[in-house]
C-alpha positions as CSV (number, residue, x, y, z in Angstrom):
1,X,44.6,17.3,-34.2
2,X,43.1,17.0,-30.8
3,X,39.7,18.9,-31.8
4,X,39.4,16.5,-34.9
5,X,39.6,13.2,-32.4
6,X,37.2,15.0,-29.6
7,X,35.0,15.7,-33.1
8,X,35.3,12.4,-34.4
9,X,34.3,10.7,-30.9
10,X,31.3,12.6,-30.6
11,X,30.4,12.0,-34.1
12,X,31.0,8.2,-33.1
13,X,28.6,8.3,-29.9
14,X,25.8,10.1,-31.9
15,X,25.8,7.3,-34.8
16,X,26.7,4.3,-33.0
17,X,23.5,5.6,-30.5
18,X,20.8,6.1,-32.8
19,X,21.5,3.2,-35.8
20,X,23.8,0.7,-33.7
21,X,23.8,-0.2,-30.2
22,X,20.0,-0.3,-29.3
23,X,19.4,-2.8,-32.0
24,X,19.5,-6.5,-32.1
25,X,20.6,-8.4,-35.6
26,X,18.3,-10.6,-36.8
27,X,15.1,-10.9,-38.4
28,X,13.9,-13.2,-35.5
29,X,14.8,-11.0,-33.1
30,X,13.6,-7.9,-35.3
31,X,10.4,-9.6,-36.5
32,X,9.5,-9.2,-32.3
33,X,10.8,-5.7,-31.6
34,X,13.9,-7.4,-30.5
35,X,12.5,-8.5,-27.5
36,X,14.4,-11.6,-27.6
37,X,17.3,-11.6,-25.2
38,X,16.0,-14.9,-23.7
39,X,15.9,-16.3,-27.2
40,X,18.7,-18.8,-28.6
41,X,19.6,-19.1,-32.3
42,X,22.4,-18.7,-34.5
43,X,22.5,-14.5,-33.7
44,X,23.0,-15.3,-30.0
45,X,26.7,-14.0,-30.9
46,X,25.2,-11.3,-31.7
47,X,22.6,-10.5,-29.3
48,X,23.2,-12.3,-26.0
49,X,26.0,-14.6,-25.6
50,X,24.7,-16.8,-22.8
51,X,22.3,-18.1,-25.1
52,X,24.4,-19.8,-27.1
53,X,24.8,-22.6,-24.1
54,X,21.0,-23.4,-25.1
55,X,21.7,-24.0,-29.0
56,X,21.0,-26.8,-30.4
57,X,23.0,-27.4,-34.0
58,X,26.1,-26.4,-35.7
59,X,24.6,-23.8,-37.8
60,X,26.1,-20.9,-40.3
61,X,24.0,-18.2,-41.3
62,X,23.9,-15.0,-43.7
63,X,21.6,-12.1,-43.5
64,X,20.9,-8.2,-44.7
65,X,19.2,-5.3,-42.5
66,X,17.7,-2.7,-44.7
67,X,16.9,0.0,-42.4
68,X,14.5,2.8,-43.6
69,X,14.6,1.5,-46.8
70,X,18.0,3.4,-46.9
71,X,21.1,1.4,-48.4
72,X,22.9,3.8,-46.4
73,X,21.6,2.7,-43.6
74,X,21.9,-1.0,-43.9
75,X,23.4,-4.2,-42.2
76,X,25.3,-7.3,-43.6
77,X,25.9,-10.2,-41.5
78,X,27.4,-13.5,-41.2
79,X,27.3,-16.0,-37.8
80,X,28.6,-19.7,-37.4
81,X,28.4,-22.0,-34.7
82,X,30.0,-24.9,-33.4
83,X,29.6,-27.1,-30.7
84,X,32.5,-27.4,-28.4
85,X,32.1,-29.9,-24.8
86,X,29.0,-29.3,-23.2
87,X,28.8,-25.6,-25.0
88,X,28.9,-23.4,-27.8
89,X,31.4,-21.5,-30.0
90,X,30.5,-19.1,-32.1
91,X,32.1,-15.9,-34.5
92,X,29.8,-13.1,-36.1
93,X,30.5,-10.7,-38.8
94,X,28.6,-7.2,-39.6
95,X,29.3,-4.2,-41.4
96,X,26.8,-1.5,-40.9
97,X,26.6,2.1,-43.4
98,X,28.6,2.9,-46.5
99,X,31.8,5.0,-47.9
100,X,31.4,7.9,-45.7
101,X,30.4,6.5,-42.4
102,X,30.7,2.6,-41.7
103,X,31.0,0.3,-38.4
104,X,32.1,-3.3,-39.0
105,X,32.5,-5.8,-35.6
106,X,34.3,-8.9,-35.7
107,X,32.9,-10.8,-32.5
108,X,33.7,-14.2,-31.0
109,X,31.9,-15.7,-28.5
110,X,31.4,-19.0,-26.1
111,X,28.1,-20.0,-24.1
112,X,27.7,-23.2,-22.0
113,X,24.8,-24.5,-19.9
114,X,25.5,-24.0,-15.8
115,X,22.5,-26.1,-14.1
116,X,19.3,-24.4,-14.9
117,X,21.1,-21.4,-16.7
118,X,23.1,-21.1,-19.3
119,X,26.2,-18.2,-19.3
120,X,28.6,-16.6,-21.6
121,X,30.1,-13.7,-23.3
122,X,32.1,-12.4,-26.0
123,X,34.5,-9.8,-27.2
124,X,34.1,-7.7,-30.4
125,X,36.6,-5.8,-32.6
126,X,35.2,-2.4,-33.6
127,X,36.9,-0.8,-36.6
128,X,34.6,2.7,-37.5
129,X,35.1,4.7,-40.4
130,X,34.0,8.4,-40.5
131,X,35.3,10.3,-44.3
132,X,37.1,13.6,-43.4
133,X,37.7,12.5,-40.0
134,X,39.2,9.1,-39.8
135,X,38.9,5.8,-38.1
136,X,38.8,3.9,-35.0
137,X,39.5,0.8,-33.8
138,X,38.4,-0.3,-30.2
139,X,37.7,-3.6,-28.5
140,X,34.5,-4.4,-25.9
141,X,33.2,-7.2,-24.1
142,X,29.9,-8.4,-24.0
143,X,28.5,-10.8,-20.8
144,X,24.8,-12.7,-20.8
145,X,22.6,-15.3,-19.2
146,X,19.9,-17.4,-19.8
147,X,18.1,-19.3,-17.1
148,X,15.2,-21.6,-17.4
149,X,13.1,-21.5,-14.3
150,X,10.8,-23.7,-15.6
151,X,9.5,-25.1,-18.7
152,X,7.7,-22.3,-19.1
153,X,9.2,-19.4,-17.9
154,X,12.6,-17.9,-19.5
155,X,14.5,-15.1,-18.1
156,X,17.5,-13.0,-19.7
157,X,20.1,-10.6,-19.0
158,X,22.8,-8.9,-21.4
159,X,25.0,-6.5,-20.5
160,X,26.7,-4.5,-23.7
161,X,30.3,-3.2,-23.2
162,X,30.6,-4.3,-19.8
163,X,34.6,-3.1,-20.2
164,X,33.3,0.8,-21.3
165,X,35.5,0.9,-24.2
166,X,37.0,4.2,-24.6
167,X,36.3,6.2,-27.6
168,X,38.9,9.1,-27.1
169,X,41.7,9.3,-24.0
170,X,41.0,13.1,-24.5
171,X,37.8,13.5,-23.8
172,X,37.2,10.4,-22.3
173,X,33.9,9.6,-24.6
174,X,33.2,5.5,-24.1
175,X,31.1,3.3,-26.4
176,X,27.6,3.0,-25.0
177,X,27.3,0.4,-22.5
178,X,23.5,-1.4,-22.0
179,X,21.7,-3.5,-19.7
180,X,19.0,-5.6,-21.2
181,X,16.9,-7.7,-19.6
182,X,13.7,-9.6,-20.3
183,X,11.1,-12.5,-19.8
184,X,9.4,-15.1,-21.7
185,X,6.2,-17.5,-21.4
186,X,5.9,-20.5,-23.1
187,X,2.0,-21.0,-22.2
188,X,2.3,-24.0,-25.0
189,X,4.9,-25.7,-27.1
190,X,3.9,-23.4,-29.9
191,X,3.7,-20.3,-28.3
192,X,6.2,-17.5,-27.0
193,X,5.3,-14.2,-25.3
194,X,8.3,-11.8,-24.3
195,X,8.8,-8.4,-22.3
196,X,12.3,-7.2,-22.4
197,X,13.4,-3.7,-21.0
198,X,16.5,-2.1,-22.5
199,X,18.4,0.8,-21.2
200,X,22.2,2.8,-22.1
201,X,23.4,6.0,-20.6
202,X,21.8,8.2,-23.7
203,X,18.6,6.9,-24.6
204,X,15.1,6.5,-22.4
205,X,14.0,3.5,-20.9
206,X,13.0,1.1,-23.7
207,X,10.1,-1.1,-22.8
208,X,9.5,-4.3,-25.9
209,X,6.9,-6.9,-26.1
210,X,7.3,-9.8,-28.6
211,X,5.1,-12.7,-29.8
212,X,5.8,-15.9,-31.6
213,X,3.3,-18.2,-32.6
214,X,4.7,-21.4,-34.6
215,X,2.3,-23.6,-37.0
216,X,4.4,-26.4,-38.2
217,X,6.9,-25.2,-40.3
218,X,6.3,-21.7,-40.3
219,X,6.7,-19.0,-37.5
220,X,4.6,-16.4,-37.2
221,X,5.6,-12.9,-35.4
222,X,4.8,-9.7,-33.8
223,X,6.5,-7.1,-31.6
224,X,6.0,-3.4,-30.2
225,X,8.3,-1.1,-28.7
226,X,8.3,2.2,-26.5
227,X,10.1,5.3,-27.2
228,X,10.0,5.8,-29.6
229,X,6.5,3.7,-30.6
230,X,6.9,1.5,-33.5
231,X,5.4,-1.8,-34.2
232,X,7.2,-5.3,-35.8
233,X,6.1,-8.3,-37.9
234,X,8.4,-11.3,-39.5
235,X,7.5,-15.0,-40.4
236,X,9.9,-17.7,-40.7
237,X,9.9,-21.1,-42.6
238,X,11.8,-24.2,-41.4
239,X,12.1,-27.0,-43.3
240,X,14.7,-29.7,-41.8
241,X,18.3,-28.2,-42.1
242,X,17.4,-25.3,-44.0
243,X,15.7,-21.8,-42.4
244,X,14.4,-18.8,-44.1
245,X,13.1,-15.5,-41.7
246,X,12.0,-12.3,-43.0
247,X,11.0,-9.3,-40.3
248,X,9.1,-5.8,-41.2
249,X,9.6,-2.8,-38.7
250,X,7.4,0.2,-39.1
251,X,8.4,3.3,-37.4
252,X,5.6,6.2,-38.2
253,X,8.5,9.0,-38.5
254,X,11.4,7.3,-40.2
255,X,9.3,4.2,-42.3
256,X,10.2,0.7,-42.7
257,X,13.1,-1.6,-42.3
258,X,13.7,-4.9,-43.4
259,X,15.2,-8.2,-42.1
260,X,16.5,-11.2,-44.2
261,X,18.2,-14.2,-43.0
262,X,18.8,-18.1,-44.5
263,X,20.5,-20.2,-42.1
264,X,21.6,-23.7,-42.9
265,X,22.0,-26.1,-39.9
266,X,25.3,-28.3,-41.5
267,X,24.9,-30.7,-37.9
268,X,21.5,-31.5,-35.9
């Protein structure tokens, strides 16, 4: 029994590592190389909590990850919002992999705006399934900011597990914890430029540049990240309450993954 837990907690770090915790959800975030921790939308649950001070409607949105092109591999998920005071609610839904390996986080979250800033965070209920060895269910913490230094410049922090959740009390294995930060430049109205650096205890130093250009209705995107090197593009089109975004990443190694998402804003 205790080598099948020390088994299944290193089986956990090594997937949760490499397909969970160094990726955003979203296909706006996605379509940029998820160099968007100083962005605010409906996957702020998801992504950076403090964000979610800076939203703007009551939204509910549904989306699908594809990644590799492998339905073993892929992401459904589910956020809603909802204005509460002077801040933002939120709860967010994903279930990553299949039958024999899967990780599904119920999170719930609260954001509210702090003078130039805005601050939050959010806990999330892991339950991870692994075939032939069992199952897991821990709880972690997220915390993040947002602060507006001036109309153009945007700066963001997240930390990821803040509480180091513990895998295993036997061999004291924790979920990955990860400090993100980044900048963005809003040279015009219509135009966002992003550098965000991401780091856990496992992985290197992860160094993502994003672009955003929007032309009316549609948004237009790019993104590249660092170790490993693989490039991003997405487009979205919003029309009043209704939002459709689609993101493309291409790693050389592993191939392409996919992004969907359709939000619906039920309150401007």
């Amino acid at each position: 029994m205790i080598h099948k837990e020390i088994l299944l907690a290193h089986l956990l770090l090594s997937t949760t590592c490499y397909c969970q915790n160094s990726e955003f959800i979203g296909p706006q975030s996605n379509a940029v190389a998820n160099a968007s921790v100083t962005y605010n939308d409906i996957f702020s649950i998801f992504n950076n909590p403090g964000a979610l001070g800076y939203l703007e409607n009551e939204s509910v949105s549904v989306g699908y990850y594809n990644r590799f092109e492998l339905a073993d591999l892929s992401t459904a998920f589910v956020a809603v919002n909802k204005r509460i005071k002077s801040g933002f609610a939120a709860i967010g839904i994903s279930r990553f992999g299949d039958e024999l390996f899967n990780h599904t986080k119920i999170i719930a979250g609260y954001g509210n705006t702090l003078g130039i800033a805005a601050i939050g965070g959010s806990i999330i209920y892991h339950q991870i399934n692994i075939e032939g060895f069992g199952s897991k269910s821990l709880i972690s913490f997220d915390l993040g900011g947002v602060a507006r230094l001036t109309p153009e410049i945007r700066i963001g922090a997240s930390i990821k597990n803040v509480s180091q959740a513990e895998i295993s009390k036997i061999s004291g294995e924790r979920y990955p914890t990860q400090l993100i930060t980044g900048i963005s430049y809003l040279p015009t109205h219509s135009l966002i430029l992003s550098l965000q650096v991401n780091k856990n205890m496992f992985d290197p130093l992860q160094v993502k540049t994003g672009l955003e250009y929007q032309l009316k209705a549609l948004h237009l995107r790019a993104g590249f990240n660092s170790s490993p090197s693989w490039f991003s593009f997405g487009c979205g089109f919003h029309h009043k309450k209704l939002k459709f975004d689609y993101a493309l990443q291409n790693h050389p190694l592993l191939g392409r993954s996919h992004s969907i998402a359709l939000t619906y804003d039920y309150k401007q």
